[in-house]
PyMOL CGO cylinders between C-alpha atoms (Angstrom):
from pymol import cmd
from pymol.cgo import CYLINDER

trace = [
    CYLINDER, -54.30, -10.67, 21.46, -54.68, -13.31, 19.09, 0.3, 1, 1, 1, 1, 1, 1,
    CYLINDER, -54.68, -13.31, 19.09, -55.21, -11.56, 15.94, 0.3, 1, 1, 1, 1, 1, 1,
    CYLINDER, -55.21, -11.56, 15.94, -51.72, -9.83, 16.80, 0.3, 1, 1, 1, 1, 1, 1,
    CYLINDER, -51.72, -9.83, 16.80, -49.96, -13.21, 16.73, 0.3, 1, 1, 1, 1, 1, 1,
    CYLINDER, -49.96, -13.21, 16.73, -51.94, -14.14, 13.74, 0.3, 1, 1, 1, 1, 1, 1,
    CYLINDER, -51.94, -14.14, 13.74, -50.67, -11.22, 12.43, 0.3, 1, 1, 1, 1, 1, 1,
    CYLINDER, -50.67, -11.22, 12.43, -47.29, -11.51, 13.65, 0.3, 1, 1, 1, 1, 1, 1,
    CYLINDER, -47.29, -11.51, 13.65, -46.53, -14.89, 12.20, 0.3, 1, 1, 1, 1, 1, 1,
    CYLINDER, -46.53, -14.89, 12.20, -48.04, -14.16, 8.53, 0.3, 1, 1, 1, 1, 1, 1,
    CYLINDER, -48.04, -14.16, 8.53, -45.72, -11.48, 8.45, 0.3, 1, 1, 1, 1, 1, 1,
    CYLINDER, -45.72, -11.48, 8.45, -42.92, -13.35, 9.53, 0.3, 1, 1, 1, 1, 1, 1,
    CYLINDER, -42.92, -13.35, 9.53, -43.96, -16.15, 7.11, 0.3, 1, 1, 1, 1, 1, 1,
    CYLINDER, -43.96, -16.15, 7.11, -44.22, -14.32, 3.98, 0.3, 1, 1, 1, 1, 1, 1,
    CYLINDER, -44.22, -14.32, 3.98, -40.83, -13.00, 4.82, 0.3, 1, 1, 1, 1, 1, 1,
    CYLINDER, -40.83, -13.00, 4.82, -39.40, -16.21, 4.60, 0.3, 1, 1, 1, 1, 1, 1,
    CYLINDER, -39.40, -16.21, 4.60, -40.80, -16.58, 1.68, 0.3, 1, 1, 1, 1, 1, 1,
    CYLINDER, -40.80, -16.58, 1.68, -39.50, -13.64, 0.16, 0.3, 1, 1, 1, 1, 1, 1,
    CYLINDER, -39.50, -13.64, 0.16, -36.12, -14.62, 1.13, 0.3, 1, 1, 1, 1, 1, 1,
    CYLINDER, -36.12, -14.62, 1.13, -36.26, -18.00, 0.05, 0.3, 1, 1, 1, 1, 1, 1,
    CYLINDER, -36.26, -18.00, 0.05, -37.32, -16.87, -3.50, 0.3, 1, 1, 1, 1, 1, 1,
    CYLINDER, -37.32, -16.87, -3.50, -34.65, -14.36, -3.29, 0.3, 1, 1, 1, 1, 1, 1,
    CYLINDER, -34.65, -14.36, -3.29, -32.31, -16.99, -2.70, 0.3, 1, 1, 1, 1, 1, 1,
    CYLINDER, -32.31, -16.99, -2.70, -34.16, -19.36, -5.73, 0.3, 1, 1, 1, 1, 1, 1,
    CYLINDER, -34.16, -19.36, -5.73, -33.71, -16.19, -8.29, 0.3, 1, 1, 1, 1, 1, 1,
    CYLINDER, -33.71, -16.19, -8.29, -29.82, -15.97, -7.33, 0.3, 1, 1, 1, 1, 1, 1,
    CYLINDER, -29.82, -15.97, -7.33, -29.28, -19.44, -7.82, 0.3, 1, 1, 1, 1, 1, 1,
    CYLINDER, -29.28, -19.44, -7.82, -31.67, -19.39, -11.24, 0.3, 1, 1, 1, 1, 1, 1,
    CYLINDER, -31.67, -19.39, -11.24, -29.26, -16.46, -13.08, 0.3, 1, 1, 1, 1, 1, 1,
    CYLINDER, -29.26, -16.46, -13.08, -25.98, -18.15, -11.41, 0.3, 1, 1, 1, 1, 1, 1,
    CYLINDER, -25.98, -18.15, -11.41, -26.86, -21.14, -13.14, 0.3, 1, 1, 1, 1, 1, 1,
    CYLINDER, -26.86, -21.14, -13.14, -27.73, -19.00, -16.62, 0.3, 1, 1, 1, 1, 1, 1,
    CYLINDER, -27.73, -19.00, -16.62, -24.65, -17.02, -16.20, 0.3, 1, 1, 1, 1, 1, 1,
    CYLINDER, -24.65, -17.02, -16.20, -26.50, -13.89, -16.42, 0.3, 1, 1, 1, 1, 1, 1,
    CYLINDER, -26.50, -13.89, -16.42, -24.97, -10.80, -14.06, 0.3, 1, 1, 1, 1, 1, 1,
    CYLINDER, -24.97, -10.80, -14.06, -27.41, -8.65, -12.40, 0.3, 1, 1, 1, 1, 1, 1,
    CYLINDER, -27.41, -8.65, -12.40, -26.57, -5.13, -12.19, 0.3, 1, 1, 1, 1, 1, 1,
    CYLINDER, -26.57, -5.13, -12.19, -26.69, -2.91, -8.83, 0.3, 1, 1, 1, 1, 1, 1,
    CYLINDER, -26.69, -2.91, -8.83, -28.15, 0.33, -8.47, 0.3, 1, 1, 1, 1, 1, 1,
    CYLINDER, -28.15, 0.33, -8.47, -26.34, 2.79, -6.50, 0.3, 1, 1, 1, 1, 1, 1,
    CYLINDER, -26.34, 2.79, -6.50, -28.39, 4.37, -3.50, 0.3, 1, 1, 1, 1, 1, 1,
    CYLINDER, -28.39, 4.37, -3.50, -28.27, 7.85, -3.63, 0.3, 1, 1, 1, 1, 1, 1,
    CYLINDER, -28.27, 7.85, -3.63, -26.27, 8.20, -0.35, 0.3, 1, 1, 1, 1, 1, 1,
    CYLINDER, -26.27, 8.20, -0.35, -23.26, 6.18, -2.00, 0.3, 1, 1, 1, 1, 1, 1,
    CYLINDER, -23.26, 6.18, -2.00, -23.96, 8.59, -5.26, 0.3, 1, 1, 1, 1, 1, 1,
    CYLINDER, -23.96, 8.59, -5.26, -23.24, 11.78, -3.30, 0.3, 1, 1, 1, 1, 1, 1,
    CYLINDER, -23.24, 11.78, -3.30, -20.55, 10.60, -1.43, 0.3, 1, 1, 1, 1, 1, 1,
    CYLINDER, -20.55, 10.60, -1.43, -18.94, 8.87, -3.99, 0.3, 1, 1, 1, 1, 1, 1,
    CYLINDER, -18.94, 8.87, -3.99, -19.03, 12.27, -5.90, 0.3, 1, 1, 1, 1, 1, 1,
    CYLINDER, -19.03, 12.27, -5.90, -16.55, 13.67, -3.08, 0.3, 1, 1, 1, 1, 1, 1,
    CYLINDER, -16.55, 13.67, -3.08, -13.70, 12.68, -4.06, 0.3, 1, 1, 1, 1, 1, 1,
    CYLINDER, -13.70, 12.68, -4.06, -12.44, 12.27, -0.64, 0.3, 1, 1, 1, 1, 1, 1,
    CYLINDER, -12.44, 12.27, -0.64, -14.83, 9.58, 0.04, 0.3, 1, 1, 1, 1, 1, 1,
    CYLINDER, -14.83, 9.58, 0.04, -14.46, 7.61, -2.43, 0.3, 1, 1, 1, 1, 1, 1,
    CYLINDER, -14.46, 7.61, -2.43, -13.35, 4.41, -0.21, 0.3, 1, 1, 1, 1, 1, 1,
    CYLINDER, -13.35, 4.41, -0.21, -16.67, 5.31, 1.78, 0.3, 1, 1, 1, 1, 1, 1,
    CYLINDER, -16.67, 5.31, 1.78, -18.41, 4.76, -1.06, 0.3, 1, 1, 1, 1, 1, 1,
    CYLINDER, -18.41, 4.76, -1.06, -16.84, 1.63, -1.98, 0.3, 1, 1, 1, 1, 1, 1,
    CYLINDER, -16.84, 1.63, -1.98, -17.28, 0.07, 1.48, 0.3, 1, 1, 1, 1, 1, 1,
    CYLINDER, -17.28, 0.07, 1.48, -20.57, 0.83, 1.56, 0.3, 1, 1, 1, 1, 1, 1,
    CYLINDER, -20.57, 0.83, 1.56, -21.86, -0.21, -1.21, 0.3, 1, 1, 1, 1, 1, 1,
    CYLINDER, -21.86, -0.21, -1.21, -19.66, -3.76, -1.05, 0.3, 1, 1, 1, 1, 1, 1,
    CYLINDER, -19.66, -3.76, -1.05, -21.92, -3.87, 2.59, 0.3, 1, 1, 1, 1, 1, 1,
    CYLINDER, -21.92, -3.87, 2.59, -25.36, -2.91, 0.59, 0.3, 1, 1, 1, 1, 1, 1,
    CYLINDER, -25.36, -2.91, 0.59, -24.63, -5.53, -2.32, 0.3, 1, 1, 1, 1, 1, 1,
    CYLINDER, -24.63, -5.53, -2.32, -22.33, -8.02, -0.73, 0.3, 1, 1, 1, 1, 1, 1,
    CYLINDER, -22.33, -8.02, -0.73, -20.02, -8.02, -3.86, 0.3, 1, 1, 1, 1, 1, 1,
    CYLINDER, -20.02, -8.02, -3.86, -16.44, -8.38, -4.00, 0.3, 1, 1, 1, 1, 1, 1,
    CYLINDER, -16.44, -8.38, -4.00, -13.88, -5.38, -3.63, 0.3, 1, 1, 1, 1, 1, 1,
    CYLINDER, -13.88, -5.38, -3.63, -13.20, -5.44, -7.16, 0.3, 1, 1, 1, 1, 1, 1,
    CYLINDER, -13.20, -5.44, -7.16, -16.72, -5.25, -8.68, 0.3, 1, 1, 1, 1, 1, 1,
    CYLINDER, -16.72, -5.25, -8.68, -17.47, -2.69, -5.84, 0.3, 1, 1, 1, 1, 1, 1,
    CYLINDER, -17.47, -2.69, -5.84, -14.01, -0.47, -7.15, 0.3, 1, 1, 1, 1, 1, 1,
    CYLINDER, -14.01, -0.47, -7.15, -15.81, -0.91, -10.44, 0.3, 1, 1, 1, 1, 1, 1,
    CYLINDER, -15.81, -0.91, -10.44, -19.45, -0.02, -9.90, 0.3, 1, 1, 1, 1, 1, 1,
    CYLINDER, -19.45, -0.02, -9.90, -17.94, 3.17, -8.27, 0.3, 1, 1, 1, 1, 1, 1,
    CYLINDER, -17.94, 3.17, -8.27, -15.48, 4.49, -11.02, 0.3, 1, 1, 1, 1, 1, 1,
    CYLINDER, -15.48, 4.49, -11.02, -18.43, 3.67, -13.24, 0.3, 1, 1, 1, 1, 1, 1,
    CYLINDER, -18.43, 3.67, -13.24, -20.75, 5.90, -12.05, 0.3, 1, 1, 1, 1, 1, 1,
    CYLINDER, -20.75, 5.90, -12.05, -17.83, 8.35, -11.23, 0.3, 1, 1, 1, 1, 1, 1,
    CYLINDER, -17.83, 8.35, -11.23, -17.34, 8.38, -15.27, 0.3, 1, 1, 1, 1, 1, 1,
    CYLINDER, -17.34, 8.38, -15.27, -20.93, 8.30, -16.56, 0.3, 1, 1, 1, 1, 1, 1,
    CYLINDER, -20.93, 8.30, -16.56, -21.42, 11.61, -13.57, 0.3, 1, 1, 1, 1, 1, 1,
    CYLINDER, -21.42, 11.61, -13.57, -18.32, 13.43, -14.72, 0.3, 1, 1, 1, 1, 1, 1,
    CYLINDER, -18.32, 13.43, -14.72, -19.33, 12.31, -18.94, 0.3, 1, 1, 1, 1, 1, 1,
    CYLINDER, -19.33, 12.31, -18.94, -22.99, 13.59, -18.52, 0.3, 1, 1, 1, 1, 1, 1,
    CYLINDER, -22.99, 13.59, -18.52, -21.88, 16.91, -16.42, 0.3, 1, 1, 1, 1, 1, 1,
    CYLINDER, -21.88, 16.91, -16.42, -19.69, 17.64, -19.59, 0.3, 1, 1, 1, 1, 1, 1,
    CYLINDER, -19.69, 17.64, -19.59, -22.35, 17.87, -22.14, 0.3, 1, 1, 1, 1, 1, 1,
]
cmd.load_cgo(trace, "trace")
């Protein structure tokens, strides 16, 4: 019973630590300007393929990535366009 809450807390520790270097690293590349990319999961990638669902797509990844409506619109018709570019070839 003890080793369990041993266990339990270490977890629970190290993720607050993972957060709170998270949270460090976010603050680091605000400060340098620098723009991290997102990658699309590949649920968002197949619906956002259906044309029909592109708002889906959009509203799901703004949840998954917590960006703004506008870089979200633009992540999606990005990958729309590299999809529809490389199925051309």
């Amino acid at each position: 019973m003890i080793s369990s809450s041993i266990g339990w807390k270490l977890t629970h520790l190290l993720a607050l630590r993972i957060t709170c270097f998270g949270l460090l690293l976010d603050l680091i590349l605000d400060r340098l300007e620098i723009d991290t990319p997102f990658q699309l999961s590949e649920r968002i990638k197949q619906i956002a393929l259906d044309p029909k669902r592109k708002v889906e797509a959009i509203r799901l990844y703004q949840e998954e990535t917590k960006v703004t409506l506008r870089e979200a619109v633009d992540a999606i018709d990005a990958y729309i366009a590299q999809h529809q570019a490389s199925s051309n070839r």
